[in-house]
LOLO-130040 format. One record per residue (C-alpha): residue number from 1; x, y, z. Coordinates in steps of 0.02 Angstrom, whole numbers. Layout:
! residues N
{NUM {X Y Z}}
...
***
This chain:
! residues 699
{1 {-513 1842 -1478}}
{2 {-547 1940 -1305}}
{3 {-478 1833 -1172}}
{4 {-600 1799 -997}}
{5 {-532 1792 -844}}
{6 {-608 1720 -685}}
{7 {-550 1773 -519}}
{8 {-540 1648 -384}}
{9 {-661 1717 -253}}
{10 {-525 1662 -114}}
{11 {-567 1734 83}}
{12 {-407 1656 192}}
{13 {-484 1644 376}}
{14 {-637 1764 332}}
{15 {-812 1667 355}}
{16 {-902 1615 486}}
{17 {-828 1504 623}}
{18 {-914 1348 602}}
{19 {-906 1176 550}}
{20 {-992 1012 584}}
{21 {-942 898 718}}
{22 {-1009 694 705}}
{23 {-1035 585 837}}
{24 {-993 409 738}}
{25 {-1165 336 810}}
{26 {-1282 417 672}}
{27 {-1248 591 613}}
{28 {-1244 646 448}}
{29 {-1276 777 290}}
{30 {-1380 703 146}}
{31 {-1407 799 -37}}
{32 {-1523 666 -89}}
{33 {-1469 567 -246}}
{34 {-1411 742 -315}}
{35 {-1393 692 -506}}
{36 {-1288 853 -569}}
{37 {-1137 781 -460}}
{38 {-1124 647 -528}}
{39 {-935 636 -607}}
{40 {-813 561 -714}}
{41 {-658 662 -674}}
{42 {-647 743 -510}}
{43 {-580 833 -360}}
{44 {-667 803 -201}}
{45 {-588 922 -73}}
{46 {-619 928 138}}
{47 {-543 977 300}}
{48 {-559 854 428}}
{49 {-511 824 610}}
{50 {-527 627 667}}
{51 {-588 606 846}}
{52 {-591 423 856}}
{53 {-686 244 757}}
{54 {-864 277 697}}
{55 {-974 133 761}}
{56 {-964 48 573}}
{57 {-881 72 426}}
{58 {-944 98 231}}
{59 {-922 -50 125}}
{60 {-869 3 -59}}
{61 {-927 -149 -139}}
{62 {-859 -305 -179}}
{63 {-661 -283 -217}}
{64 {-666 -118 -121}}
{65 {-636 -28 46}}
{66 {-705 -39 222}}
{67 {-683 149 269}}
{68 {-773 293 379}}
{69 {-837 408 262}}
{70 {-798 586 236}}
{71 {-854 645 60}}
{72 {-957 498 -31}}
{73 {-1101 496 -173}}
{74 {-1149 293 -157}}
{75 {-1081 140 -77}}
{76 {-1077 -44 -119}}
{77 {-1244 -105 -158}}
{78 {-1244 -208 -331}}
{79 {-1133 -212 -491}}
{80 {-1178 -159 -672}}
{81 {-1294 -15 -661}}
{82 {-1350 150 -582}}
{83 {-1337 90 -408}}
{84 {-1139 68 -431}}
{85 {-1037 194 -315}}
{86 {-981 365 -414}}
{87 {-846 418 -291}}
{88 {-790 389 -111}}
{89 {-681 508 -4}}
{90 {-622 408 204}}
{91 {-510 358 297}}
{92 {-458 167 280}}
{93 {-515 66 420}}
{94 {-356 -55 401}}
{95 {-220 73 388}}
{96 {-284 250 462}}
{97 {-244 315 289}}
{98 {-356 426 173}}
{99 {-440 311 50}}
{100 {-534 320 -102}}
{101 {-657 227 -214}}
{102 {-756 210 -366}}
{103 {-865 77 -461}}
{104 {-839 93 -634}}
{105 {-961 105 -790}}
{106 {-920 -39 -875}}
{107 {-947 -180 -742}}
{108 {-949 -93 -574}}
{109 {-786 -167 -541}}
{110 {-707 -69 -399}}
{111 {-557 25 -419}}
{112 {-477 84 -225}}
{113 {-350 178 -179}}
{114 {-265 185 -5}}
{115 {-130 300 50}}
{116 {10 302 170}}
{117 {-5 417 301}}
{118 {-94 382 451}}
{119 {-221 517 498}}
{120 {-291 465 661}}
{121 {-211 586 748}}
{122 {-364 700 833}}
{123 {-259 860 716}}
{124 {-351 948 570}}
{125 {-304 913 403}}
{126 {-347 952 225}}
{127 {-402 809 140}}
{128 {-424 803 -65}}
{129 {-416 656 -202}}
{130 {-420 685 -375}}
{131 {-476 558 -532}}
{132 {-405 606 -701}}
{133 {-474 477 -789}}
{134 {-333 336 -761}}
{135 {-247 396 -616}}
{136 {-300 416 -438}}
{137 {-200 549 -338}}
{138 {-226 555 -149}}
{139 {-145 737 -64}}
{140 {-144 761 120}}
{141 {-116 942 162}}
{142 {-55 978 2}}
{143 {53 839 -20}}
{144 {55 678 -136}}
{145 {23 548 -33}}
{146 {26 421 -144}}
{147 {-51 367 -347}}
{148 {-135 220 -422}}
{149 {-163 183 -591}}
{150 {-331 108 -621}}
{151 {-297 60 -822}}
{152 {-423 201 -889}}
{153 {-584 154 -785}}
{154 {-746 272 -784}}
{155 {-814 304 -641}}
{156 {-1000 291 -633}}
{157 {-1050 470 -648}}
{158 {-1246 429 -662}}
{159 {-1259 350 -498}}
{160 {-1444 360 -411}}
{161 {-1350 355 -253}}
{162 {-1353 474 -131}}
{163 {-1251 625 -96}}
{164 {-1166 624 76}}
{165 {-1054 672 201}}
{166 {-993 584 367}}
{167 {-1076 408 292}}
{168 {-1113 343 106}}
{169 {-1281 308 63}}
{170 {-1358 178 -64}}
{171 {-1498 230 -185}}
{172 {-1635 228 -68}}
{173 {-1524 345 59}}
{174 {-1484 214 183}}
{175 {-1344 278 269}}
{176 {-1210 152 324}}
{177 {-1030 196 395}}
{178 {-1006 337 511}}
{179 {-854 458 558}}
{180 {-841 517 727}}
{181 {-746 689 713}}
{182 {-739 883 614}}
{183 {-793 890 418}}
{184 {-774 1097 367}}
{185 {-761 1176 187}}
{186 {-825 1009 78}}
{187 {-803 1044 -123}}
{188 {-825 953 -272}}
{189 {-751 987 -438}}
{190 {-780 933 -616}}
{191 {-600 926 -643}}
{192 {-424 876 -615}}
{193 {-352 1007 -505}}
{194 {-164 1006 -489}}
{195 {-69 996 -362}}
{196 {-3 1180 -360}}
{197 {-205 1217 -376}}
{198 {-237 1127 -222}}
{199 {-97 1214 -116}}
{200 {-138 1381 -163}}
{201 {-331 1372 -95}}
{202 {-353 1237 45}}
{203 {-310 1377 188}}
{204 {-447 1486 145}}
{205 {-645 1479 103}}
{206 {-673 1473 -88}}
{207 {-841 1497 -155}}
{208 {-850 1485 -344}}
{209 {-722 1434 -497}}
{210 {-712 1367 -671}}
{211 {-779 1166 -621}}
{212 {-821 1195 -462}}
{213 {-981 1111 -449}}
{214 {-1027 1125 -261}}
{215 {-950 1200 -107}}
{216 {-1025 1175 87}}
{217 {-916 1296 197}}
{218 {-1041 1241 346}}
{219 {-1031 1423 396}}
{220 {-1207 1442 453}}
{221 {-1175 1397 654}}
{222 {-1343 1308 685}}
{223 {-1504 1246 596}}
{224 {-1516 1083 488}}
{225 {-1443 1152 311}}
{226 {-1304 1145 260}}
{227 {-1298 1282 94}}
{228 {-1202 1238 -73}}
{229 {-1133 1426 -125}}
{230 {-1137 1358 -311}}
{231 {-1276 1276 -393}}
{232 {-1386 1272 -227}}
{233 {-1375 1060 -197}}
{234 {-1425 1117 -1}}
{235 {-1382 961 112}}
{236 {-1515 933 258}}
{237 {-1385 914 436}}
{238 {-1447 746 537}}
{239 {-1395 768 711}}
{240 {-1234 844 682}}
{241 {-1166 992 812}}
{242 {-1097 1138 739}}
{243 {-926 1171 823}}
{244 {-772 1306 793}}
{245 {-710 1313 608}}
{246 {-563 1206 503}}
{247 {-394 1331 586}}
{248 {-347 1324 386}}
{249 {-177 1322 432}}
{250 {-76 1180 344}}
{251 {92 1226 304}}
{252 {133 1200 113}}
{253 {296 1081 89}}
{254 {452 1151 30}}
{255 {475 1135 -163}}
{256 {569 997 -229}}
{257 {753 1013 -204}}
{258 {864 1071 -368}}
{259 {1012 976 -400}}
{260 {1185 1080 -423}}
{261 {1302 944 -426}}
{262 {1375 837 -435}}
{263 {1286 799 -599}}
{264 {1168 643 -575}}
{265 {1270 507 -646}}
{266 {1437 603 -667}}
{267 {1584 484 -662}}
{268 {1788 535 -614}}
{269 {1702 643 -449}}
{270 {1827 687 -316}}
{271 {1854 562 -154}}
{272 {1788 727 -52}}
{273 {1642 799 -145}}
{274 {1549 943 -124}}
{275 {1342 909 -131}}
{276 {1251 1054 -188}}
{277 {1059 1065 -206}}
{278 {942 1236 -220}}
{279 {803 1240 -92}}
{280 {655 1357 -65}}
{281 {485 1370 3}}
{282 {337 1425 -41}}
{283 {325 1539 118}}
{284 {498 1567 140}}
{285 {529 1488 311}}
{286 {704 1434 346}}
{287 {747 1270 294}}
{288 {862 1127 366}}
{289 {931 1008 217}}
{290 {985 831 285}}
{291 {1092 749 181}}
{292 {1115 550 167}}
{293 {1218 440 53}}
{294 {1281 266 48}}
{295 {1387 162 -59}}
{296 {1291 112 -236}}
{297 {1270 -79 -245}}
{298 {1142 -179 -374}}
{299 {1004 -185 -274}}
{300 {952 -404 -258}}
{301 {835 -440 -378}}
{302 {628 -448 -326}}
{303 {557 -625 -291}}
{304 {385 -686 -263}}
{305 {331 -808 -163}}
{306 {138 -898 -196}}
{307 {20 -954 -63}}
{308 {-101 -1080 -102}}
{309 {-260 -1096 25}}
{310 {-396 -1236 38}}
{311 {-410 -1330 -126}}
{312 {-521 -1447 -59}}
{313 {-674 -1407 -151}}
{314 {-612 -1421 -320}}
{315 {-529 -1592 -286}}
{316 {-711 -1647 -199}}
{317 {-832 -1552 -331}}
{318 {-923 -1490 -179}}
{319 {-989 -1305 -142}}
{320 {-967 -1263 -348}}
{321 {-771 -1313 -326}}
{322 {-698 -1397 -509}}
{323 {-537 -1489 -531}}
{324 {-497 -1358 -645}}
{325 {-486 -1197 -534}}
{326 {-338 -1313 -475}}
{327 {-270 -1353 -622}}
{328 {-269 -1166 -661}}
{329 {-182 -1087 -509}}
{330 {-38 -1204 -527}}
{331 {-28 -1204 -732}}
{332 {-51 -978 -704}}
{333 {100 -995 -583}}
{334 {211 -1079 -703}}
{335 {180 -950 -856}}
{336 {208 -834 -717}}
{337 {353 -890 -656}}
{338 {502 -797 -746}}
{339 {390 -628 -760}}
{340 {365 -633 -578}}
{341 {517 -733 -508}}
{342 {422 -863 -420}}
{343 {542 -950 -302}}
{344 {425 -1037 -188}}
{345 {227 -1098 -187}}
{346 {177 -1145 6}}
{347 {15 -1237 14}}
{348 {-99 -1202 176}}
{349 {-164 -1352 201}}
{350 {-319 -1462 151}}
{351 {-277 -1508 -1}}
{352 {-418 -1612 -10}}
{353 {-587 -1650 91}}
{354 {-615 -1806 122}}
{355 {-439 -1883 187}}
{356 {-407 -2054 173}}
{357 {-581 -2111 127}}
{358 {-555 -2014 -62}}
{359 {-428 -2074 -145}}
{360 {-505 -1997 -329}}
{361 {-475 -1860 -258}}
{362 {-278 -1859 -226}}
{363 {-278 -1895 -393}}
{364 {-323 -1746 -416}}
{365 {-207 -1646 -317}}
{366 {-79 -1753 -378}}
{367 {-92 -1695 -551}}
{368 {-120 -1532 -515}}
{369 {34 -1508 -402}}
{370 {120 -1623 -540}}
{371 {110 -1460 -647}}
{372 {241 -1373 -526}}
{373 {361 -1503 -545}}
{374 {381 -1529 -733}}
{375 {563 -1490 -767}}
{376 {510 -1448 -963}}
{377 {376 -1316 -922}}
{378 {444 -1243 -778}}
{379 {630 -1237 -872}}
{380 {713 -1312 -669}}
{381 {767 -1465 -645}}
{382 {668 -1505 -472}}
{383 {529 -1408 -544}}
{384 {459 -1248 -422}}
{385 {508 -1293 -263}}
{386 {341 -1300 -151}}
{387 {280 -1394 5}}
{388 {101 -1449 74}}
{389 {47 -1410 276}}
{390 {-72 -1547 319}}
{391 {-246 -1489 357}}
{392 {-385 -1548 456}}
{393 {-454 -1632 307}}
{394 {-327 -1713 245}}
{395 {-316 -1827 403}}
{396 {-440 -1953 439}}
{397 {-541 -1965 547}}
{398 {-558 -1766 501}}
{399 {-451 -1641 624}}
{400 {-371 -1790 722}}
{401 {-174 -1784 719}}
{402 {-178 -1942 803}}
{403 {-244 -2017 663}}
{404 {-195 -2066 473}}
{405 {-135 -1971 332}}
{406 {-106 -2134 232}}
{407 {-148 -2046 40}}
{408 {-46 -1878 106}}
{409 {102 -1966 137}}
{410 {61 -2095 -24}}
{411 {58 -1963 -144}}
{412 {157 -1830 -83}}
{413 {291 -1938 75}}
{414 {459 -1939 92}}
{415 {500 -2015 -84}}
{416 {410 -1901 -181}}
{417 {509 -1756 -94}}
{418 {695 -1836 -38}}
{419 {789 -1827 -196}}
{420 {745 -1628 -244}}
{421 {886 -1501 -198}}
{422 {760 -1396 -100}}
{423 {687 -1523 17}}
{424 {779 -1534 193}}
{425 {716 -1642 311}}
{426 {550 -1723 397}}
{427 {480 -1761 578}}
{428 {454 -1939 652}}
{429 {432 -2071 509}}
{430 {311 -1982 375}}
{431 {325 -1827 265}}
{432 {174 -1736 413}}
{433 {302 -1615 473}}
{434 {425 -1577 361}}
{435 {540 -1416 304}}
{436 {611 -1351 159}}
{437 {748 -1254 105}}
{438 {813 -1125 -66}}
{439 {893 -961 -98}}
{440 {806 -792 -145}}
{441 {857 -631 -195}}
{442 {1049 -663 -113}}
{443 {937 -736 35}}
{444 {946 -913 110}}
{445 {768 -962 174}}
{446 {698 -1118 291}}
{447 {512 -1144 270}}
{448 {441 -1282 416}}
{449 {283 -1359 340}}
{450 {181 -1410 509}}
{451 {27 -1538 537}}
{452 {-122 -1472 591}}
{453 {-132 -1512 787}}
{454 {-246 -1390 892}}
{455 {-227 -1514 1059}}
{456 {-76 -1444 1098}}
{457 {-1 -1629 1139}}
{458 {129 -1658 1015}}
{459 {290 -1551 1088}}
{460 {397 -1682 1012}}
{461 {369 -1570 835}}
{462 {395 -1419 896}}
{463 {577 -1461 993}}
{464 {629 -1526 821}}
{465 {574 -1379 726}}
{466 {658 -1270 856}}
{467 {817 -1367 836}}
{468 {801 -1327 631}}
{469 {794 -1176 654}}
{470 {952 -1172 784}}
{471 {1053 -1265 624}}
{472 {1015 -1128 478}}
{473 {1073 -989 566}}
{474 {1096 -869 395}}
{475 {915 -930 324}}
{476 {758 -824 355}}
{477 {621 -934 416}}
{478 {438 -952 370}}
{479 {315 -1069 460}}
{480 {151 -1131 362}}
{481 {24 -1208 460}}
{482 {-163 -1248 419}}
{483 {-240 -1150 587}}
{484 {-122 -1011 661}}
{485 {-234 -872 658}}
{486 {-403 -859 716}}
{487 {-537 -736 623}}
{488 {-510 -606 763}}
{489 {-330 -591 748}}
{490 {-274 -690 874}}
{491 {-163 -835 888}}
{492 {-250 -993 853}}
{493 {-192 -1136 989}}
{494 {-80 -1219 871}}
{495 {-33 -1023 827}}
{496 {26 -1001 1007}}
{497 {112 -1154 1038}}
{498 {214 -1130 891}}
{499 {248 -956 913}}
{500 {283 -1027 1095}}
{501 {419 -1124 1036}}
{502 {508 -1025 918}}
{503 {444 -868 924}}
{504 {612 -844 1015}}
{505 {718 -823 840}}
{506 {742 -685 761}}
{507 {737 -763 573}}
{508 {555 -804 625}}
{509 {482 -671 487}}
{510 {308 -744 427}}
{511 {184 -876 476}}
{512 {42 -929 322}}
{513 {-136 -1013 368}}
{514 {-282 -1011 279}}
{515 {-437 -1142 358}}
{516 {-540 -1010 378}}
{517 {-644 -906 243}}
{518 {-563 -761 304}}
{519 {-428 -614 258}}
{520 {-337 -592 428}}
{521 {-152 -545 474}}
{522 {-47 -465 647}}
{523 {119 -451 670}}
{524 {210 -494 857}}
{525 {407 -478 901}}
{526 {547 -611 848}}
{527 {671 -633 958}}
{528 {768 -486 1043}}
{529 {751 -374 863}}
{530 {647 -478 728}}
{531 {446 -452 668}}
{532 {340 -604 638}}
{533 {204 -569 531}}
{534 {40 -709 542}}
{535 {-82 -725 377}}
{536 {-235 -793 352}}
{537 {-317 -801 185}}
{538 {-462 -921 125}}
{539 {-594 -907 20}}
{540 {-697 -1072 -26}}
{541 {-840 -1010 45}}
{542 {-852 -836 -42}}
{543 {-914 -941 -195}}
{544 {-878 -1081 -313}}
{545 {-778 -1165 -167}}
{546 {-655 -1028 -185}}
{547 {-650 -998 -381}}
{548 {-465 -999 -376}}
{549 {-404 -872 -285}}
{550 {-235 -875 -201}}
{551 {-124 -728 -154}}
{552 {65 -708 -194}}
{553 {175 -599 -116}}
{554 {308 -511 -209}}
{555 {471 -464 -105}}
{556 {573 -319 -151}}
{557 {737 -305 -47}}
{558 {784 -152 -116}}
{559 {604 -47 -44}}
{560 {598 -187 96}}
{561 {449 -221 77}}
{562 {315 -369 35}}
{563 {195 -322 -88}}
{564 {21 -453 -25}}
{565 {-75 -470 -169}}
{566 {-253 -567 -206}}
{567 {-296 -648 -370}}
{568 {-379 -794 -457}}
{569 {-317 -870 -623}}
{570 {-478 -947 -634}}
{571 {-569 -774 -658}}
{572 {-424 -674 -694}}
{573 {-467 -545 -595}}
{574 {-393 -473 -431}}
{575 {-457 -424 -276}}
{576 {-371 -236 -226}}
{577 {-487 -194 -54}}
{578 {-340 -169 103}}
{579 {-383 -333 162}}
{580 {-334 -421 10}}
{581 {-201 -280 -63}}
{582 {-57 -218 47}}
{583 {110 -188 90}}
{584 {213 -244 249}}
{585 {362 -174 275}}
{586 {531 -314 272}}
{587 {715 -287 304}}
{588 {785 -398 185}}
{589 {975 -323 214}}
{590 {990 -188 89}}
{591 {1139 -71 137}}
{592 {1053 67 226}}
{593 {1086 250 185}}
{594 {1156 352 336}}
{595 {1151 541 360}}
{596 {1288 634 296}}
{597 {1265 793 385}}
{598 {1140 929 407}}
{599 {1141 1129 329}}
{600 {1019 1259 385}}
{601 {983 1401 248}}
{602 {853 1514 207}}
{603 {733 1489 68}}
{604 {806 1516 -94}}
{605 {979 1479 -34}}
{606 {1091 1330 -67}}
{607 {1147 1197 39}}
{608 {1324 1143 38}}
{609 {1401 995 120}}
{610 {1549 895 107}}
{611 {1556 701 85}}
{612 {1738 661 146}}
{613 {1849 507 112}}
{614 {1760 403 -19}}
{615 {1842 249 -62}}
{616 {1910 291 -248}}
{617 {1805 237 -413}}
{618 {1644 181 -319}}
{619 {1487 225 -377}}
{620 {1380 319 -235}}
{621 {1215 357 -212}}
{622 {1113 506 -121}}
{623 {966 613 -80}}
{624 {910 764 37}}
{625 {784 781 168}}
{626 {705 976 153}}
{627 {619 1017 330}}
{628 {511 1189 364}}
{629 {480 1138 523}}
{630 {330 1060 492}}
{631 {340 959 337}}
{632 {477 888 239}}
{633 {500 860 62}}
{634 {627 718 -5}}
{635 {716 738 -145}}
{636 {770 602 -299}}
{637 {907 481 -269}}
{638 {1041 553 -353}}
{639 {1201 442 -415}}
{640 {1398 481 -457}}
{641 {1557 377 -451}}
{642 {1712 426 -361}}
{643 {1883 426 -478}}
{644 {2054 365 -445}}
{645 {2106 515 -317}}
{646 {2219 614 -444}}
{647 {2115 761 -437}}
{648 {2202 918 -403}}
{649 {2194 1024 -276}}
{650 {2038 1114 -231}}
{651 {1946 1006 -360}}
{652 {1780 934 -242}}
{653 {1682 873 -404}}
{654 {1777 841 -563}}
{655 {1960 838 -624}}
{656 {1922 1012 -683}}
{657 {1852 1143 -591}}
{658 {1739 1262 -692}}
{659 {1564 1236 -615}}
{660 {1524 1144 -788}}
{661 {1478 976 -684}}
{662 {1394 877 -838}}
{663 {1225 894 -949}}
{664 {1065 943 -883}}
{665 {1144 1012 -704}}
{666 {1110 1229 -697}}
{667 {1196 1337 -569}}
{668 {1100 1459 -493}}
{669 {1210 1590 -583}}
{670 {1142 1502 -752}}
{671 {952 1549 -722}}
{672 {876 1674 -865}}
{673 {733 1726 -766}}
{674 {813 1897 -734}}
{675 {791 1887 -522}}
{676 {922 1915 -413}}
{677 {879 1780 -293}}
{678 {808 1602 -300}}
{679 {689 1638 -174}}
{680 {504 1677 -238}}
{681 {404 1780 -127}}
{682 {243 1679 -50}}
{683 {150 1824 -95}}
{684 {208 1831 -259}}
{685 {172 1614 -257}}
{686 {13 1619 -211}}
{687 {-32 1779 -336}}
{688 {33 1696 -465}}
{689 {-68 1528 -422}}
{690 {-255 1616 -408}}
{691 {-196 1693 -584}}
{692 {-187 1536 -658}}
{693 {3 1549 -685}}
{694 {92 1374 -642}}
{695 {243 1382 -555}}
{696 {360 1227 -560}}
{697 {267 1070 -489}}
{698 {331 1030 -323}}
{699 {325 845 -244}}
***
C-alpha cells in the first residue's frame, strides 16, 4: 500500500512579530461556542508571559480550580449536561502553577490537575497539557511537570460553551476570570502529542498537521481577529493590545541520563566506586553532571493522620445534618485504618450544637466516637488514639470559656481518657485543655487539644502548654484549636495568642481549626529553624450540615511531605480543587542525600566520578543532576551495596574487572547503532522528530 507522508509545515522565528497582550480587567478572544473543538483527547498548546493577578479568577466548577485562564472552552456553570466544561488550560491561583481541568461526560464531575512549578515569573514560557483519555500530562517548556490519573474520565467534548482565550466563558459567553499578561501561538489538537512531539515544535510557528484542529499565531499586528490557519474558527480580539511576538526560545532539557555502572542493584561493589552515567543533549551544549549519594536506609513507613471538623449538625439534625454522616466518618476511618495507617483522628471542635442544654445529642457523639475506640474493630487495645478541642458550641452559654462544659467533660473528662496509653495530661480540673501523646513513622508526637477562648484572658493555659512542650523535647507538636485561623488567612485572636506563646519551639509543625465554612491555610516560622503550618477546613454550611466531609492528611517521611486530602464517607466522593487537594512540604528526618562531586562534559560524553571510602557491605543509594545551563534533568535513584573491601587492586566496581557490571547495564562501547559517538546532532534530533521518527523519550 503507498505510504502518505505529511510534512510538518514548521517556520522557527519566521512570522510576523505579534502577539496579544491582556490587561486582567476585561480583555479577551472569543470563538463563540465553536462546536468542532470540542474534544475528548487533547493537546492544548500556548506561549505565555505572566505580568501579574487578573482582577478574578475562573471557577472550574464544583470540585475544581480557581485559575486565570489561558486556553479554555467552558467554565463551571452546572453538572450533567452540555453546559459542563470540555477543557481548561491556567495558571493555579493557589500555587502559581499551570493547571488544568475538565468536567466529565458521565456526571460533570471535575477532574483537575495542578503542577509544580511556579510560573509567575514576568518570563515567557511554553505552556501545553495533554489528555489521553486517563492521564493528564502537564509540560512546561518541554518538560513533564507533573501527571494525574483521572481513572478513565471523558471529558465533555460536546460542550455549548464558549471558546476562549485569556478568560473561560459559560454557554451564553459570559466571560469570567481574566489573565493579565502575553498569550502567542494558541493550538489545539485532537490528539495525544508526545512529549518528544512537543519539544521538537514549540520554538517555531506551526500551521497545519495530522489532528491539529486549530492554530491562532496572533500574527496579524492590529484589528479585532484573531485567524485560525486550519479550519477558519476566527476568534473576535476584545480589547486586547497587540505587542512583540513569543522569543520561541526555550531551551529543550538534556535527555535522561544512561546508567553505566555500577549496575542498579549490584551487590560486592568496591569501598571506592567509580559512577558512570552517559549524558547528551538535544542541542549539544556542554553539560555539568552533579552527583549525590547517601547511605541506603528503609525509608519510615507513611502514616495518616484524620481531621474531623464541626459535627454539630448531624448530632442536632439541623441544616440537613443526620447522626449518620457521623456514624460514617468514624466507622470509614476504622476500615481505613490499616490501608492508610491511621495513627491519629483530631477533632476541631463543636462536636455538638447546643452545649449543655442537649444532652440527646452527646449521645450521639458518644456513640459515634465510641466507634474509634472499640479494641475488636479497630484490632488496638486503646482503640485509635484521638482527642476533641472544645468549640464554641460545646460550652454553654455558647462561645463563653467562662462558662460550663458539664456534658463535654461527662462524656468525654478525664476518666474516659486517663487510663489509654496515648493520653498525657490535662489543664486545671476538667478534660477542656488537654494533650495527647503516640509514635509515628519512627516519630514521637505531642498534640495539645485547646478550649476555645477568643478573650484572650486565660494565660494560665497557655504557660502550661508551653511548659509541655518544654518536657517532650524529641516529640513533634501539633496544636488543634476550634478558631486559629480566620477566613482571610490570618491569625484568629486565640490563633495569635497561642502562636504567641509557643510559637517559640521549633517542634511547633501544624495548628488544625475548622469553625468556619471555609478551606484556609498559611504557614509562619517555628522557632530559630522550624515551619508552622495553620489549617482551616469546615464545611456544614456547603450543604447537608456538612455531608461528611473531613480531610486526612497522609505523611510520607521518605518525600517529606504531607499529602492534604478532602473526602466524605458519607458520599464517597472527594473533593481534588487546590484548596481542598495539596501537598506541603515536611522534614520528617529522612537522611538527606549530599553532593558527591560535580563533572563537566560535552554532550554525548560520560561522566566519571569517584565515591571514596564507603563503609564496607552497606547498601547505597544515588542519582545525577544533568544541567545545560538552563534546565536540568534528574536522573533515577540508582542503588548498590558496598562488599567486604577484598577487592583487588584497581577494581572500582566489582571483584572482577571486565566492564561486565551486571544485567541490563550497556557500555557505550556495547551500542549497535553503528555511530562513533553518543552524541546526536540537534539537527539530526529535530529532523528526525518532524519525520515522525521517535527518538528515546526523555524525562
Amino acid at each position: 500500500m503507498p505510504r502518505l507522508y505529511l510534512l510538518l509545515l514548521l517556520a522557527p522565528n519566521a512570522h510576523a512579530e505579534s502577539s496579544l497582550h491582556f490587561d486582567g480587567v476585561n480583555d479577551h478572544v472569543t470563538m463563540g461556542e465553536a462546536y468542532s473543538l470540542g474534544v475528548s483527547a487533547h493537546t492544548v498548546e500556548c506561549w505565555f508571559r505572566w505580568d501579574g493577578e487578573g482582577e478574578e479568577v475562573a471557577e472550574t466548577g464544583t470540585g475544581g480550580l480557581d485559575m486565570y485562564p489561558l486556553v479554555t472552552k467552558g467554565r463551571g456553570e452546572s453538572d450533567g449536561g452540555a453546559v459542563d466544561m470540555n477543557f481548561g488550560l491556567g495558571v493555579d491561583q493557589a500555587t502559581g502553577a499551570l493547571a488544568a481541568d475538565f468536567e466529565d461526560m458521565a456526571s460533570g464531575t471535575n477532574h483537575p490537575v495542578v503542577g509544580i512549578t511556579d510560573v509567575r515569573d514576568g518570563s515567557w514560557h511554553h505552556a501545553a497539557v495533554s489528555y489521553d483519555g486517563s492521564t493528564w500530562a502537564l509540560y512546561l517548556d518541554g518538560r513533564l511537570d507533573t501527571t494525574l490519573d483521572t481513572g478513565g474520565a471523558t471529558p465533555r467534548y460536546d460542550s455549548a460553551q464558549h471558546f476562549g482565550v485569556a478568560t473561560a466563558m459559560n454557554s451564553s459567553g459570559t466571560p469570567q476570570g481574566r489573565f493579565r499578561g502575553a498569550i502567542d501561538e494558541v493550538r489545539l489538537w485532537s490528539e495525544v502529542r508526545t512529549q518528544a512531539e512537543i519539544q521538537a515544535h514549540m520554538n517555531g510557528a506551526l500551521s497545519s498537521g495530522i489532528a491539529l484542529l486549530a492554530r491562532w499565531g496572533f500574527d496579524e499586528g492590529g484589528g479585532d481577529t484573531a485567524s485560525d490557519d486550519v479550519w477558519s474558527v476566527d476568534g473576535t480580539v476584545v480589547g486586547a493590545s497587540w505587542t512583540s511576538q513569543a522569543p520561541f526560545d526555550a531551551s529543550l532539557p538534556p535527555d535522561e541520563p544512561f546508567l553505566v555502572h555500577p549496575a542498579d542493584g549490584a551487590g560486592s561493589i568496591a569501598l571506592s566506586p567509580t559512577l558512570e552515567v552517559q549524558v547528551d543533549d538535544p542541542e549539544g551544549d556542554p553539560l555539568e553532571v552533579r552527583f549525590f549519594g547517601r547511605p541506603y536506609e528503609p525509608p519510615a513507613e507513611d502514616f495518616t493522620i484524620v481531621a474531623l471538623p464541626d459535627t454539630q449538625y448531624y448530632c442536632s439534625g439541623s441544616y440537613g445534618g443526620q447522626a449518620d454522616m457521623f456514624y460514617s466518618q468514624t466507622s470509614w476511618i476504622v476500615e481505613q485504618r490499616e490501608a492508610l495507617n491511621i495513627v491519629y483522628v483530631a477533632h476541631e471542635g463543636d462536636l455538638v450544637n447546643d452545649g449543655d442544654d442537649a444532652p440527646e445529642q452527646w449521645l450521639i457523639a458518644d456513640e459515634a466516637l465510641s466507634i474509634l475506640e472499640d479494641p475488636v474493630t479497630t484490632g488496638l487495645y486503646d482503640g485509635i488514639p484521638y482527642g476533641i478541642a472544645a468549640g464554641n458550641h460545646d460550652q454553654s452559654p455558647l462561645g463563653d470559656p467562662n462558662g460550663t462544659t458539664d456534658l463535654l467533660n461527662k462524656y468525654f473528662g478525664v476518666d474516659r481518657s486517663a487510663d489509654r496509653a496515648y493520653y498525657g495530661d490535662h489543664w486545671d480540673e476538667n478534660n477542656d485543655d488537654h494533650y495527647v501523646v503516640f509514635d509515628a513513622g519512627g516519630m514521637s508526637f505531642l498534640v495539645l487539644d485547646l478550649e476555645y477562648d477568643q478573650s484572650g484572658a486565660d494565660t494560665g493555659v497557655l504557660d502550661w502548654a508551653d511548659q509541655v512542650i518544654t518536657a517532650h523535647p524529641d516529640h513533634r507538636v501539633m496544636v488543634v484549636g476550634h478558631h486559629l485561623i480566620e477566613e482571610d488567612g490570618e491569625l484568629s485572636d486565640q490563633g495569635q495568642d497561642v502562636y504567641a506563646a509557643i510559637g517559640h519551639h521549633d517542634s511547633l509543625f501544624m495548628m488544625l481549626s475548622g469553625h468556619l465554612t471555609a478551606e484556609v491555610w498559611r504557614s509562619d516560622p517555628a522557632g530559630d529553624t522550624g515551619t508552622v503550618y495553620t489549617l482551616m477546613a469546615d464545611y456544614k454550611f456547603d450543604g447537608n450540615g456538612g455531608d461528611g466531609w473531613l480531610r486526612f492528611m497522609e505523611f510520607s517521611p521518605s518525600t517529606a511531605e504531607i499529602h492534604i486530602q478532602t473526602y466524605s464517607p458519607w458520599l464517597d466522593e472527594s473533593q481534588k480543587d487546590s484548596d481542598s487537594d495539596f501537598v506541603l512540604p515536611y522534614d520528617m528526618g529522612e537522611n538527606p542525600f549530599t553532593q558527591i562531586g560535580t563533572v563537566s562534559v560535552a554532550a554525548g560524553e560520560s561522566a566519571q566520578l569517584t565515591w571514596d571510602d564507603l563503609d564496607t557491605e552497606t547498601p547505597h543509594e544515588w542519582y545525577v543532576e544533568v544541567d545545560d545551563g538552563s534546565t536540568t534533568t534528574t536522573s533515577p535513584t540508582w542503588t548498590f551495596t558496598t562488599g567486604d573491601g577484598t577487592a583487588q587492586p584497581g577494581d572500582s566496581n566489582a571483584p572482577d574487572d571486565t566492564g561486565d557490571d551486571g544485567p541490563g547495564v550497556r557500555h557505550p562501547d556495547d551500542r549497535d547503532c553503528g555511530c562513533t559517538s553518543g552524541a546526536t546532532p540537534a539537527g539530526l534530533g529535530l529532523l528526525l522528530a518532524l519525520l515522525g521518527v521517535a527518538r528515546r523519550r526523555r524525562r
